[in-house]
Structures are given as structure tokens and as C-alpha cells.
N, C-alpha and C positions, 0 to 999 in steps of 0.2 A: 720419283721420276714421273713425268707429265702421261697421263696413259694414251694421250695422240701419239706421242714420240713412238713410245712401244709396239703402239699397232702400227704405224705407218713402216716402223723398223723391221717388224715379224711379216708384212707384206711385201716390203723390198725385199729381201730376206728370199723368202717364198719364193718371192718372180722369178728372181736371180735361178735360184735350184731347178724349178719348172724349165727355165728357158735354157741352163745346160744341161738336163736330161734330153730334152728334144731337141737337143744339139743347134740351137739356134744363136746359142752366143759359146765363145771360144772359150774353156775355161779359165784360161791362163792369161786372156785376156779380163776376164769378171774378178781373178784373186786380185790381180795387182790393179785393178782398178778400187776395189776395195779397200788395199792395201791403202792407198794414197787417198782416200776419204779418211780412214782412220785416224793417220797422221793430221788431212786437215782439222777435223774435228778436235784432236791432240792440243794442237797450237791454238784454236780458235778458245776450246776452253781456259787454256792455260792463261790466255792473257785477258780473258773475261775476268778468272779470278784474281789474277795479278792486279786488273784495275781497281778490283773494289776494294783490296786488302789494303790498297796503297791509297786509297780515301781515308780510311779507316784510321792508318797512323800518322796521313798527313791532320787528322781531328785530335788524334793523340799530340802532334807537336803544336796545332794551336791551342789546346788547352794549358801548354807550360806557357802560356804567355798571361794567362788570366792572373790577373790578381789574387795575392793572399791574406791569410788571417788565421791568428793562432787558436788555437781549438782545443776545447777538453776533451780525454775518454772520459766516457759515462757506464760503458760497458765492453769489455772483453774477454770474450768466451771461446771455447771450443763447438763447435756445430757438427752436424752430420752424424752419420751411425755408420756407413760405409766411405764417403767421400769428406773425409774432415778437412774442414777449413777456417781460417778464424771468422769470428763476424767480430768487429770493432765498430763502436759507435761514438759518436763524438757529436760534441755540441758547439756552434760558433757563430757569431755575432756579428751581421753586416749594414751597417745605417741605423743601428738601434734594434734593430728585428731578429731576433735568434734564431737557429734554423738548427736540423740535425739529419746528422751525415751517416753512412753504414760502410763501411769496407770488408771485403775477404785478402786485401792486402794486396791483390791478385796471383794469389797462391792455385797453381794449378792442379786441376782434379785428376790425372791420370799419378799411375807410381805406387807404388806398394802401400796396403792401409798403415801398415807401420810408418813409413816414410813422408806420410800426408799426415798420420796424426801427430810426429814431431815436428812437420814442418809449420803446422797450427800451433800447435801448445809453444814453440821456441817464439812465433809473431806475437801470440797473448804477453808472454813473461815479458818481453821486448816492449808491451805497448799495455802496460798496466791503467785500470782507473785511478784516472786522479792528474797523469800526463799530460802536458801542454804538447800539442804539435802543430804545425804549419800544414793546413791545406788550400788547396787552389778552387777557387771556386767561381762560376760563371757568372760575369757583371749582365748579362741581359737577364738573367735567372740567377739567383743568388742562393736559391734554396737546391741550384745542385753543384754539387763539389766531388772532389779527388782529391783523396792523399796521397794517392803513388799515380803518377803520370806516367805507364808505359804502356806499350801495345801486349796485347794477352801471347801466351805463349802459343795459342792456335792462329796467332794471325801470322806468326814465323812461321809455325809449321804448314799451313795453308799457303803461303807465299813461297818456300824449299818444293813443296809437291806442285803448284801451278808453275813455275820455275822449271822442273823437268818436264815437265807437260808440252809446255812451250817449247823449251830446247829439242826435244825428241821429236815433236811433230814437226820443228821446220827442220830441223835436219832428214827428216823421212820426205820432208813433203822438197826439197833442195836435192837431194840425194836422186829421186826417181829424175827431176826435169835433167839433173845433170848426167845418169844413164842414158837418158833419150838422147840428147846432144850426142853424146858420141855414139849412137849408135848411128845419127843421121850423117854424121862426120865432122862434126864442126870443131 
């Protein structure tokens, strides 16, 4: 976190307290003023990371457009001592020019060590040396490629968490103006 945010946060903060001790602002008017920052702040993040996540796999769906070409394993191993995952390596050939590729399949890091090192060892057996496979690989840059074109599983779960972020805070930040309305009578 940005250390301006923090202090200017710990000084708002401050002011606030200082200024309902000496009774100069209403309490209950400072919560729920608060309150409705939160919520803004809620929403404003939530759809910050909504945007970027949704670049992210909008890059994921142009890359299933890139042209392919079939590819050797050269190597397929188990990796890692707490966080296993496969590394697959392959070798493939575009305009004459041979290039070589690396994957973890995009097998995700969280889940029990047991559960991460079967889920390694089942992608090795699955993707032995010596295997022909179809990978996609970038015509401006040819020497970088993808076997599995999907978005990582933290950009789900980053986009489910900025998703309630969003909904919570306008609903907080809707909820109060629609309080006010009827309190004025409309």
C-alpha cells in the first residue's frame, strides 16, 4: 500500500477524532459520513480491478486467434518442493526458425501439497517426451507461444472478489442517497 494513502488516511483519521472530542462535528453525522466513503471507495476499487482483469482475458481471447503449429515435448518434469507444478517444454518450428516453449499447464498454486503434486505428476504422465502437440503462438513474435489459452484461475477469483466489491459499494453508496430521499420526502 502507497505510504501517502496511510498517512493522509491516519491524519483524516486523527482530525475526525480530535474534532468529535471537542465536539465540533456531530458524531453520527462523521460515522455515516464515513460510512458512504467506504462504500465509495468499495465500488471505485471493485471496478478498477474489474477493468484490468477483463483486459487480461480479453488478451487471453485474442491469443486463441493466433495461429498454430505442432510441437515436440523435449522435457516433462515435476518442479517445486512445496508448490509442484509441471514444467513441460517443447520445441516448434515457425518460417524455418525453431523456438522453444515452457509451460506449468496453468495448474494453480494454492490446494493441498498432496493435491498439487498429483495434479503435476497426472499433466507429466498426460504430456510425455517424445509428444506431438498443437501450440499457439504469436505471428508478431513467434518465439512466444501458449499451449493452454485460458485465463489463470486468480483472474476468476480476483474478478468474484472485485465483483462483490462493486456490488456492495453501490449498493451502500444507493442505499444511503435512497435513505436521504425519504427522509426529505420524496
Amino acid at each position: 500500500m502507497n505510504v501517502n494513502i496511510v498517512i493522509i488516511s491516519f491524519v483524516t483519521v486523527l482530525a475526525v477524532i480530535v474534532s468529535v472530542i471537542t465536539k465540533r462535528i456531530n458524531i453520527e453525522w462523521a460515522l455515516k459520513a464515513w460510512v458512504k466513503l467506504v462504500f465509495v471507495f468499495m465500488a471505485g476499487i471493485g471496478a478498477a480491478i474489474i477493468i484490468m482483469e477483463s483486459r487480461g482475458i480479453d488478451q487471453f481471447l485474442e491469443m486463441r486467434e493466433w495461429p498454430t503449429v505442432e510441437a515436440k515435448i523435449t522435457s516433462s518434469r515435476v518442479e517445486g518442493r512445496r508448490a509442484f507444478h509441471p514444467e513441460i517444454i517443447y520445441e516448434y518450428t515457425v518460417s524455418g526458425e525453431t523456438y522453444t516453449g515452457t509451460t506449468d499447464m496453468g495448474v494453480p498454486g494454492f490446494g493441498t501439497k498432496a493435491n498439487r503434486l498429483n495434479v503435476a505428476s497426472t499433466n507429466v504422465v498426460h504430456n510425455p517426451v517424445g509428444k506431438i502437440i498443437t501450440v499457439h503462438y504469436d505471428p508478431q513474435n513467434p518465439s512466444f507461444s501458449q499451449l493452454r489459452i485460458v485465463p489463470t484461475y486468480t483472474a476468476f477469483i480476483l474478478l468474484s472478489v472485485a465483483s462483490m466489491l462493486f456490488g456492495t459499494g453501490l449498493w451502500g453508496v444507493f442505499s444511503a442517497f435512497i435513505k436521504k430521499k425519504q427522509k426529505i420526502g420524496y
